[in-house]
SEVO-454811 format. One record per residue (C-alpha): residue number from 1; x, y, z. Coordinates in steps of 0.1 Angstrom, whole numbers. Layout:
     i      px      py      pz
   NUM       X       Y       Z
...
! end
This chain:
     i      px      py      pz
     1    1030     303    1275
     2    1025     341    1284
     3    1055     357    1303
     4    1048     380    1330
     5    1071     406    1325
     6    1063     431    1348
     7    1093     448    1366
     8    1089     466    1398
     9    1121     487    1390
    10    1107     493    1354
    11    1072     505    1371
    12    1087     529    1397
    13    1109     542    1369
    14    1079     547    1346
    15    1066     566    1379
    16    1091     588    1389
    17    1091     605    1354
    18    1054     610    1355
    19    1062     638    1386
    20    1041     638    1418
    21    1004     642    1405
    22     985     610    1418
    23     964     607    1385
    24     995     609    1363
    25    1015     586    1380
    26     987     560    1377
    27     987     568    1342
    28    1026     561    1339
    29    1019     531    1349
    30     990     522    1330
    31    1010     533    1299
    32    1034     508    1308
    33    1013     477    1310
    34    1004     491    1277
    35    1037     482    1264
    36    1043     451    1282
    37    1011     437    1263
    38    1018     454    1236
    39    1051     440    1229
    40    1040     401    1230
    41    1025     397    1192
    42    1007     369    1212
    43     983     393    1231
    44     978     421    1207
    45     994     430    1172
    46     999     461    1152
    47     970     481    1165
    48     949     455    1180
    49     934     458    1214
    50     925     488    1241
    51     935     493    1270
    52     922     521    1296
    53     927     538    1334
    54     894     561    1355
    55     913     588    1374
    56     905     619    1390
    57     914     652    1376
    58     908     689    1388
    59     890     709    1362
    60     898     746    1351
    61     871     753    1371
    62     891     738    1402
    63     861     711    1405
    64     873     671    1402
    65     856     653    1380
    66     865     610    1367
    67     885     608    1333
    68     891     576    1312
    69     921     579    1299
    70     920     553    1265
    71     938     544    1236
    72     935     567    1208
    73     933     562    1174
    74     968     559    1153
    75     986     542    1184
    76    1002     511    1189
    77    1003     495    1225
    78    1036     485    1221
    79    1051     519    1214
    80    1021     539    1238
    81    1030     572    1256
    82    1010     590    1278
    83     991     608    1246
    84     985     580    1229
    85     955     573    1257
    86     939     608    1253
    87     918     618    1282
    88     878     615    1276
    89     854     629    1306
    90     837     602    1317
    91     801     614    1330
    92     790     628    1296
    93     798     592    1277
    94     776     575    1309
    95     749     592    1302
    96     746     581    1266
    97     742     546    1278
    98     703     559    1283
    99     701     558    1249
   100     683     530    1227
   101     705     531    1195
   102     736     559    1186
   103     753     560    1151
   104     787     553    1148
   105     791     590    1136
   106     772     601    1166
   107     793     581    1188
   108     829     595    1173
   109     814     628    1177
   110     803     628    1213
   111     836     609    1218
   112     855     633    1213
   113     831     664    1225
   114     843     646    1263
   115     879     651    1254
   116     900     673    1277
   117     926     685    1251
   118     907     690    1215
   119     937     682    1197
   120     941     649    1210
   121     936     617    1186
   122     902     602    1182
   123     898     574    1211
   124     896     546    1202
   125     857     529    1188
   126     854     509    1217
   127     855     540    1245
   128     823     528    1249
   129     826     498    1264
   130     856     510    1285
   131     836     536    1302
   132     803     513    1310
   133     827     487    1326
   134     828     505    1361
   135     869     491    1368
   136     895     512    1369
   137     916     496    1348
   138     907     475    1320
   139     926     456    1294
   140     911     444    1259
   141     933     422    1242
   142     933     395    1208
   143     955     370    1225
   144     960     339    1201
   145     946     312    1226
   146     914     333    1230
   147     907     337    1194
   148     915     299    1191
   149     886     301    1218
   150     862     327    1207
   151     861     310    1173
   152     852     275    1182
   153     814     266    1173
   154     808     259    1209
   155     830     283    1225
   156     810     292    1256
   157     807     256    1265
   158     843     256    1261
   159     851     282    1281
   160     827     276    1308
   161     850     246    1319
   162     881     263    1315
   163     870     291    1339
   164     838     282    1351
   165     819     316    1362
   166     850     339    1361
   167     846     346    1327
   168     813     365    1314
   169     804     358    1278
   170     795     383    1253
   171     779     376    1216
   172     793     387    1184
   173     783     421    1182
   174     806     446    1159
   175     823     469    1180
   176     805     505    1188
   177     777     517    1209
   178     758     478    1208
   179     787     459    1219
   180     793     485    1246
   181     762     484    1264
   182     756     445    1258
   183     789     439    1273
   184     778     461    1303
   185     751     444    1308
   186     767     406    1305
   187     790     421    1335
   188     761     437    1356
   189     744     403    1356
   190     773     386    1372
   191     795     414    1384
   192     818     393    1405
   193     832     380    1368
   194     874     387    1361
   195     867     394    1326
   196     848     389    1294
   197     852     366    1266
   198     836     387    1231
   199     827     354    1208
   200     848     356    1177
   201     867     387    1188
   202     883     385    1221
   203     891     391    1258
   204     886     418    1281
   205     899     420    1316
   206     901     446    1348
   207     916     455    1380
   208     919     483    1405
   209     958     489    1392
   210     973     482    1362
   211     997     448    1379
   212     965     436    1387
   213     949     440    1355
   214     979     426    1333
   215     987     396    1360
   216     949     388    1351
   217     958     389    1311
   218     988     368    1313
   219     971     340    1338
   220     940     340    1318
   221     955     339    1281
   222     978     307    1299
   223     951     290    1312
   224     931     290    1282
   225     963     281    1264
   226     964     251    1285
   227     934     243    1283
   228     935     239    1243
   229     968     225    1243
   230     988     254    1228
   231    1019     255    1249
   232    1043     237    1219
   233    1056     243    1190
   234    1025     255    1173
   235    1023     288    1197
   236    1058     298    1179
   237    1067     302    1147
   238    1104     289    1148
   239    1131     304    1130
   240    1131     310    1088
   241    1144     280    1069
   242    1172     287    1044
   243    1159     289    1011
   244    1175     287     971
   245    1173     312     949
   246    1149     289     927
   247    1123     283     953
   248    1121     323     957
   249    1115     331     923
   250    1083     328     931
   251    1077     356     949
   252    1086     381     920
   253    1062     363     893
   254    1037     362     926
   255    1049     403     930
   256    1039     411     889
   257    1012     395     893
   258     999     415     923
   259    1009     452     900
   260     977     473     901
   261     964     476     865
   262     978     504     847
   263    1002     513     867
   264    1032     488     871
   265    1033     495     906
   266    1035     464     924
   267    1029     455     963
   268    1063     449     987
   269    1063     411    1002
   270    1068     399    1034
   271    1079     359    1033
   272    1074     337    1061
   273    1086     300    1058
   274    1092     285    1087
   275    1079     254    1107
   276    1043     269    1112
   277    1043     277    1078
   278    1056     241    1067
   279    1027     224    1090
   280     998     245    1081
   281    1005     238    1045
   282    1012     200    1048
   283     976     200    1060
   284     953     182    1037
   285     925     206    1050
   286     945     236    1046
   287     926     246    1012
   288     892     244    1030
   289     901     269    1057
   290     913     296    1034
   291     878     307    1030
   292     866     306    1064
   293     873     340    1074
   294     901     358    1097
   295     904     347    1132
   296     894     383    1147
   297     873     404    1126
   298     895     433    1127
   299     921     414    1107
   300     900     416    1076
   301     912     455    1066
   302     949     438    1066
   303     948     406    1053
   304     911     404    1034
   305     892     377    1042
   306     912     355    1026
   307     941     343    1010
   308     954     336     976
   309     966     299     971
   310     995     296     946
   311    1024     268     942
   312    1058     275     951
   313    1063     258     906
   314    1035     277     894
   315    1047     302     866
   316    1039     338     859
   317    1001     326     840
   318     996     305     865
   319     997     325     890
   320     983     354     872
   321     957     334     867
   322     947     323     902
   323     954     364     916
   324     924     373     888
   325     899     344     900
   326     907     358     940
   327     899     389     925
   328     868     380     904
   329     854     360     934
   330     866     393     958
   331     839     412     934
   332     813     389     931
   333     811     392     975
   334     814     428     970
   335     786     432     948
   336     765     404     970
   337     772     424     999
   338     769     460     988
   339     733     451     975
   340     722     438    1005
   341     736     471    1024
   342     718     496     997
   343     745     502     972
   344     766     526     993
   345     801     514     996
   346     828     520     970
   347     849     483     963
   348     887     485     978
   349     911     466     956
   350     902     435     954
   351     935     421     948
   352     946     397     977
   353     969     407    1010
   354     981     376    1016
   355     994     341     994
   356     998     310    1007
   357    1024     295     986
   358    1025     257     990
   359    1060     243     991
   360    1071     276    1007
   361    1054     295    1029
   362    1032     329    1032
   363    1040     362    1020
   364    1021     393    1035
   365    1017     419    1007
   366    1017     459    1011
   367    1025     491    1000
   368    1054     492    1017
   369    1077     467    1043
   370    1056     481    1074
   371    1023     471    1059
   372    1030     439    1044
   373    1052     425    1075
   374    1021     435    1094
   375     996     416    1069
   376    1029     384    1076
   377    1026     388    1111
   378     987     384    1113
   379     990     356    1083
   380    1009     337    1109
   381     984     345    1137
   382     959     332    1117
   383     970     299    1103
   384     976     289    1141
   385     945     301    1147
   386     927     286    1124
   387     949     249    1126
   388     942     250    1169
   389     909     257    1164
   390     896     232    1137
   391     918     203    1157
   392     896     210    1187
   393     864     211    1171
   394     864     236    1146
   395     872     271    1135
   396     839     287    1130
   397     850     326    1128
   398     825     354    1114
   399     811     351    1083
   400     804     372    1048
   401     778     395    1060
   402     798     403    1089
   403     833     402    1078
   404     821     426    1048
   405     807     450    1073
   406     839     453    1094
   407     859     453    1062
   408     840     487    1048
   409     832     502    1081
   410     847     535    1082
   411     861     533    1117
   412     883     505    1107
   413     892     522    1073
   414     901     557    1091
   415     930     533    1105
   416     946     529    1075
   417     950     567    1067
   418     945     585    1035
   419     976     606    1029
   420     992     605     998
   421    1017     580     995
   422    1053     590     986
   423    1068     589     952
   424    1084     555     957
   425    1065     540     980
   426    1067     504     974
   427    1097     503     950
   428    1123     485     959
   429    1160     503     953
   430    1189     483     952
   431    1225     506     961
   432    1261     485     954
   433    1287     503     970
   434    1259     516     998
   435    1287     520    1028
   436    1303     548    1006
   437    1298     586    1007
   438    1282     585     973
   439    1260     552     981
   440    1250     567    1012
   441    1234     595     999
   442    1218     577     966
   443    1203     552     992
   444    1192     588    1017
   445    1172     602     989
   446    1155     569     977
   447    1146     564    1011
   448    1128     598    1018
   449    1110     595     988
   450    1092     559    1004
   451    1116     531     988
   452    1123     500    1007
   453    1160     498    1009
   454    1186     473     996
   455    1226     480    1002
   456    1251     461     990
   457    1290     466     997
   458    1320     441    1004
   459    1326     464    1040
   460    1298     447    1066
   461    1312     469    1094
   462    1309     496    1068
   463    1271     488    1056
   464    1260     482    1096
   465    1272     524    1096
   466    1251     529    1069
   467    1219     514    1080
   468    1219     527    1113
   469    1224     563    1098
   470    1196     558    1074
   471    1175     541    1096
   472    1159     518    1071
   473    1165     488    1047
   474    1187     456    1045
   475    1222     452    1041
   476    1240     428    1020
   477    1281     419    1027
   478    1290     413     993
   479    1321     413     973
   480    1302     428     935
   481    1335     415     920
   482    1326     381     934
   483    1308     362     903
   484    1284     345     925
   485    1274     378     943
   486    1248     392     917
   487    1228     364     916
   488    1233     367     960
   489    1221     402     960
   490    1190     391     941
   491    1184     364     960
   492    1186     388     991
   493    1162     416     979
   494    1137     387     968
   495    1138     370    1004
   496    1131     403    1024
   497    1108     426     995
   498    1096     400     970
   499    1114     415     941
   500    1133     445     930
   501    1125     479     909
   502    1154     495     906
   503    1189     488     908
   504    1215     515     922
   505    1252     499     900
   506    1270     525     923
   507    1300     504     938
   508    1339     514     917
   509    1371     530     926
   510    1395     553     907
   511    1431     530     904
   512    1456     555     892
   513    1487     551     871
   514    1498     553     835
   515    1488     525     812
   516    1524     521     799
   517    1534     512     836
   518    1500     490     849
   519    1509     452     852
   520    1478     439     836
   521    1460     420     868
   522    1461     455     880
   523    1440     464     847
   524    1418     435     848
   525    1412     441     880
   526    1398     474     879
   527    1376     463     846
   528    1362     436     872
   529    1355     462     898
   530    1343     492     871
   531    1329     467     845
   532    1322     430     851
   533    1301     434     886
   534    1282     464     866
   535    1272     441     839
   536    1265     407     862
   537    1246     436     882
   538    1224     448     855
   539    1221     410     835
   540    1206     399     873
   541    1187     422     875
   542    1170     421     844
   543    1165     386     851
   544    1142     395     880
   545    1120     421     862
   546    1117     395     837
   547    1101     374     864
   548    1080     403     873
   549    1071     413     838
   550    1062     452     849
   551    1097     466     837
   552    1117     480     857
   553    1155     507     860
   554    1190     498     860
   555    1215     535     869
   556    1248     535     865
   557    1269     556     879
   558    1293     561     849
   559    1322     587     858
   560    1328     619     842
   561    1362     598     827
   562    1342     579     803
   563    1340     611     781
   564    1367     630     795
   565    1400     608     802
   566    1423     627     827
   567    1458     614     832
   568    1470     578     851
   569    1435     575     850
   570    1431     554     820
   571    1423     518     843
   572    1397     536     859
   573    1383     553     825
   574    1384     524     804
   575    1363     503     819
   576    1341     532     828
   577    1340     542     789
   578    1329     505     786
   579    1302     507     814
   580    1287     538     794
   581    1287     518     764
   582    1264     489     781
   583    1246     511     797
   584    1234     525     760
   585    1234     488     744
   586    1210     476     776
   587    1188     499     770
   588    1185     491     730
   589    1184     457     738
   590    1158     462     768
   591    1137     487     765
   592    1109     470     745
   593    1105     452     780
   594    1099     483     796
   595    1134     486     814
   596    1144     514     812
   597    1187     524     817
   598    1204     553     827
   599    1234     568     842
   600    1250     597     857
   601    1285     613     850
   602    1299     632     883
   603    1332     644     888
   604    1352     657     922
   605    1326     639     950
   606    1347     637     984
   607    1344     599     982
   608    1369     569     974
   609    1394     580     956
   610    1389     617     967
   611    1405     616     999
   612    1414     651    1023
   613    1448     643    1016
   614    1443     634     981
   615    1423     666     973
   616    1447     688     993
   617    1473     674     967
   618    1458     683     940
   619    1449     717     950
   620    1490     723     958
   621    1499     712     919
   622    1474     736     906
   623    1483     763     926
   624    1449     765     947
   625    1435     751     975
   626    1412     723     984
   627    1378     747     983
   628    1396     761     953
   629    1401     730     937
   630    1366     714     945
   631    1347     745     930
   632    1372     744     900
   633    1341     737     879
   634    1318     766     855
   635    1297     775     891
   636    1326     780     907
   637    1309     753     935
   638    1311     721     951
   639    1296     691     935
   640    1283     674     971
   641    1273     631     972
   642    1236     646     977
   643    1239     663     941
   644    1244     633     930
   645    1220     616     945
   646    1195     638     935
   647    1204     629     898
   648    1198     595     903
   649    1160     598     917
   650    1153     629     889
   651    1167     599     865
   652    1145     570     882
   653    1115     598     880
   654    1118     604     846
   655    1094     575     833
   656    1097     584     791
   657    1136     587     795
   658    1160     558     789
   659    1197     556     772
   660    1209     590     787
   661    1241     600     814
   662    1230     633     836
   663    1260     657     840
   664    1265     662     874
   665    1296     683     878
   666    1289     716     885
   667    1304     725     850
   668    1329     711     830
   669    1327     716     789
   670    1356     689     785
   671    1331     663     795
   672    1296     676     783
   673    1279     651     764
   674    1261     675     743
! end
């Protein structure tokens, strides 16, 4: 069931910050309704849904004239501010309501002709209906029980017993200038109605405040809930079973299998395997309702029309094969579809957003962790959608000709932007040693050039640090001298991307004394540290692109004292020395696989072993001090973490480069490679 959460002391607070206008503080509060239904994924999700307020607002011209404040385009209710529901005058768009037909173009443009501030975003494509609904607040939402609803083949029969004549009820039309003025008219025939239900799409509801209009969302969305029985388990996904490594696999070989032709560059998963997920797929009908359609037509430019249907055994062909018939089928509708429309529309990729893996669960796919936990969360929405609905009597959502047209209609396609992407959006970068200075930074530049973001260090307090500072990614407590936690780390990157691209083996330390004096655990400890968890590292890692089959990078960060051996530091450069010789042999041994390896050689990063107190020694033996002895390089400056994290992305950049350590020292001839 729906909880209302509004909050009187939340509402005034929301008010008071508005200031004393009468029309601002009315739209405080309309912004926060906003959020209260956008923050329940059972109402509205990830863009999904309108919501609007009429005030009155003096003019330049000192005259007062109505304004419909509405959603605007590129907002999410859940996160709405006050200029996210841009300000439209409201007499102009009435007066279009005269006319018999009005492109969508047309509409977009006289949309925003009305606004008050020309820089605002585009409101949103059903203004429209907003402004011919005379209320002053209205509220348009995609709650799950109403699309179980709205989707049943005799859904107005349905609904007239579960509200009798409270609800009007509105055909399919797509939204836009139609829809608008048929909804109108539905609520001018019966104008003491609460709401509207729009057959196949959703609800729409009013008040004279904004309480008013969201208490009628909430009691509305829970009677039709208990009406169709949808107050259990089904209306919740539960939480995320614990899965092996073995089941998961499938996700990479699912992830290669996805890569765009050409290009390697594969889409970031989004798993959900839960108890939804487990009932859905234990149905024997489940197959048949993968072609039926989405359960609001909006859906479709997230999660396509359908799903693909792989097997949690299934192996890299199989599943290969299956993504190529989803998109050999994908093209044969496409060409159906743009004949019948004239030929105009250019064909999307017709790879598949969404996989229903049986014996697992779904996996939401997109070009980055935003996109495809949004095409997870709707995948979920729609299996319980679709499950209610064809339990009580059938789930009959839109079909081809109509799903096609909201798929290529370019008001829904302006949502998804056309910006170019960033360099690695969509890669997956895995940092050991990510709580450390060094780490930090490797993980800081990945990140701003669009990677999803993997760290992995023994210090969870540490990592927690580290994730809040760079705002993004997963964190993984792991020892990397643990021989278990290689094959962990992959595991972990699998569960929450699908996969992995490139792996970061950052995590050592510098142990200092003479080799004559070292016990030897001390030795074989730092070659465990500095050697072993590099090599289980990289021989995991390969083992995933392997499952991927597009490639993929392994970086080491090597140390300057693998070339260049500096006294009591021979436990640290030994195994260092080793680690540059694997990194070489790994990329012999693996680049005809298309993985490419690479390392970087810095020297005197404030990090680790490089301590204030540690450096100011240093500085006093040589006669300098600590600047002094931190520029003592041929530029006479600093070598910073960032410089060093820079080398790594120019390495992971360099797509024709493999077997070669970047210098990144500031100058040192002792240790130049070349």
């Amino acid at each position: 069931m729906i909880e209302n959460r509004w909050d009187e002391t939340d509402a005034a607070r929301w008010q008071a910050e508005a200031g004393d206008d009468p029309a601002d503080r009315a739209l405080a509060l309309r912004v926060y309704s906003s959020r209260l239904i956008g923050s329940d994924p059972d109402l509205v999700m990830h863009g999904g849904g309108n919501t609007s307020i009429k005030v009155t607002r003096r003019s330049l011209l000192g005259e007062d004239e109505r304004v419909l404040h509405v959603k605007g385009s590129g907002w999410d209710l859940d996160t709405l501010l006050a200029p996210g529901l841009p300000g439209v005058r409201l007499e102009p768009l009435l007066r279009l309501r005269a006319l018999d037909r009005l492109s969508d173009e047309d509409m977009v443009n006289a949309q925003r002709q009305t606004l008050l501030d020309s820089t605002a975003p585009n409101p949103s494509v059903e203004t429209l209906l907003h402004a011919f609904l005379p209320q002053d607040v209205v509220d348009h939402t995609h709650a799950t029980p109403f699309l179980v609803l709205a989707n049943l083949p005799d859904a107005e029969a349905v609904a007239r017993e579960i509200f009798g004549d409270r609800l009007g009820i509105v055909p399919y039309i797509m939204p836009g200038f139609a829809l608008a003025k048929a909804a109108a008219e539905v609520f001018e025939a019966n104008p003491h109605v609460e709401g509207l239900l729009l057959l196949k799409h959703g609800h729409f509801t009013w008040g004279p405040t904004a309480r008013e209009s969201y208490d009628r969302v909430v009691r509305h969305t829970n009677e039709a809930a208990e009406a169709l029985g949808l107050t259990g388990p089904t209306f919740a996904p539960g939480a995320a079973r614990d899965l092996s490594p073995d089941v998961i696999r499938v996700l990479p070989r699912l992830r290669g299998a996805l890569a765009a032709p050409g290009s390697g560059r594969m889409p970031v998963l989004n798993l959900r395997a839960n108890a939804l997920t487990d009932a859905f797929l234990a149905r024997p009908d489940h197959a048949g309702l993968a072609g039926r359609g989405t359960a609001s037509p909006d859906h479709v430019i997230r999660i396509k029309g359908a799903p693909v249907i792989v097997d949690v055994s299934d192996d890299s062909a199989a599943i290969a094969d299956k993504v190529d018939a989803f998109a050999r089928n994908y093209t044969q509708v496409f060409e159906r579809q743009n004949t019948r429309v004239g030929g105009i529309k250019t064909m999307l990729s017709p790879l598949p957003n969404l996989a229903w893996i049986e014996g697992l669960g779904l996996a939401g796919m997109g070009a980055n962790a935003k996109a495809a936990a949004i095409a997870g969360d709707l995948g979920e929405q729609n299996m319980r959608v679709a499950a209610a609905g064809e339990d009580k009597g059938g789930f009959c959502p839109i079909g081809e000709d109509d799903l096609f047209d909201m798929e290529y209609w370019s008001l829904e396609q302006a949502k998804l932007g056309k910006s170019k992407p960033p360099a690695f959006q969509g890669r997956i970068v895995m940092v050991t040693g990510g709580a450390g200075a060094i780490g930090r930074a490797i993980a800081a530049a990945f990140a701003a050039e669009g990677a999803e973001i993997v760290l992995v260090d023994r210090d969870a307090e540490a990592l927690a640090a580290a994730r809040q500072d760079l705002g993004t990614g997963v964190t993984l407590a792991l020892d990397v001298t643990d021989p278990a936690a290689a094959d962990a780390a992959m595991a972990g990157a699998i569960r929450q991307f699908g996969g992995l691209d490139i792996l970061v083996s950052n995590a050592g330390a510098a142990i200092q004394g003479a080799l004559a004096d070292l016990d030897e655990d001390t030795l074989r400890a730092a070659f465990e540290l500095n050697f072993f968890a590099h090599q289980r590292f990289a021989k995991a890692a390969i083992g995933v692109f392997r499952e991927q089959g597009q490639g993929g990078q392994i970086l080491f960060n090597v140390s300057k004292q693998a070339v260049n051996p500096g006294r009591n530091f021979g436990a640290y450069g030994l195994p260092k020395a080793t680690t540059f010789f694997l990194l070489r042999q790994l990329a012999l041994e693996h680049g005809p696989e298309g993985i490419r390896v690479n390392g970087v050689n810095a020297d005197r990063i404030r990090s680790g072993l490089l301590t204030e107190d540690f450096i100011a020694s240093r500085a006093a033996a040589r006669g300098t001090d600590p600047a002094g002895y931190m520029a003592g390089n041929l530029l006479g400056r600093e070598v910073e973490a960032h410089h060093v994290a820079d080398a790594f992305v120019a390495l992971a950049k360099s797509e024709r480069t493999t077997a070669h350590v970047m210098t990144v020292d500031g100058g040192n001839i002792e240790a130049a490679l070349r």
